[in-house]
VEXBA-322839 format. One record per residue (C-alpha): residue number from 1; x, y, z negated. Coordinates in steps of 0.2 Angstrom, whole numbers. Each point is the difference from the previous one (the first is absolute). Example, Ala and Ser with C-alpha at 12.3 -4.5 7.8 and 13.67 -1.06 7.14 Angstrom:
NODE     n      c1      c2      c3
NODE     1      62     -22     -39
NODE     2       6      17       3
END
This chain:
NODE     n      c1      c2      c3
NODE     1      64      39      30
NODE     2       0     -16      10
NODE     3     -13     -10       1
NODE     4      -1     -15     -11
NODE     5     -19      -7       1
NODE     6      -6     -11      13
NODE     7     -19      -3       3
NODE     8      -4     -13     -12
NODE     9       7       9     -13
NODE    10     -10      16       2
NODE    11     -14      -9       5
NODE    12       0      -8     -16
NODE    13       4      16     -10
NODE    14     -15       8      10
NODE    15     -13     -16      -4
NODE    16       8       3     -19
NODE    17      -5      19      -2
NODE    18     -16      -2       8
NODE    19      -4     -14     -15
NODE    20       5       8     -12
NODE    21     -11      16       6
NODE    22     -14     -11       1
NODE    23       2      -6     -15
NODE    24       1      17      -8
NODE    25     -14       8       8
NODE    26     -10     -17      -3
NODE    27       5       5     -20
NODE    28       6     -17      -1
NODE    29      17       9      -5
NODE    30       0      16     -12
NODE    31      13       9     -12
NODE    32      16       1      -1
NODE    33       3     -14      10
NODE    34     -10       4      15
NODE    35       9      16       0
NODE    36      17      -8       1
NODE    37      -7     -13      15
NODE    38      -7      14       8
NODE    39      19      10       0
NODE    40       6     -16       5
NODE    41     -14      -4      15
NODE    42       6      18       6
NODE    43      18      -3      -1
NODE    44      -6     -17      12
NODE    45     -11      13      12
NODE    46      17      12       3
NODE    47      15     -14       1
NODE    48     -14      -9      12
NODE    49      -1      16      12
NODE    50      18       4      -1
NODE    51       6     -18       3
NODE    52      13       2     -15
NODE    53       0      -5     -18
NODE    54      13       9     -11
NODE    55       2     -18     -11
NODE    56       3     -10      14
NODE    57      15      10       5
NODE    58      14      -1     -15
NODE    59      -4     -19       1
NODE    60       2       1      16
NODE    61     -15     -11       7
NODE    62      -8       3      18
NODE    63     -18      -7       4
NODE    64       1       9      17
NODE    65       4     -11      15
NODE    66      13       8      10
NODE    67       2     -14      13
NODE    68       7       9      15
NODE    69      -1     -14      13
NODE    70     -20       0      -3
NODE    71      -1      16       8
END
């Protein structure tokens, strides 16, 4: 698995679960619907942690900054 997130993307995935857990607990969002955001703010917590997102790679898109010279 290569990484394929850069910071601002999982960042934003992070900032995105945590709303929506907010929102949940807040009983803003209930049913069925809640239940499917919270799958999908989990899926956000794990391809956060692990820098990799499954959709990203068939498309073959890369958010990750790779710039050599930087370093």
């Amino acid at each position: 698995m290569k990484k394929n997130m850069g910071g601002l993307d999982r960042g934003l995935r992070v900032l995105a679960a945590v709303a929506i857990a907010v929102l949940y607990y807040t009983g803003v969002l209930s049913g069925t619907l809640a239940i499917i955001l919270l799958v999908l703010a989990s899926v956000f917590i794990l391809t956060s942690f692990i820098s990799f997102c499954p959709l990203y790679y068939p498309f073959k898109i890369n958010t990750r900054n790779d710039d050599v010279s930087s370093k």
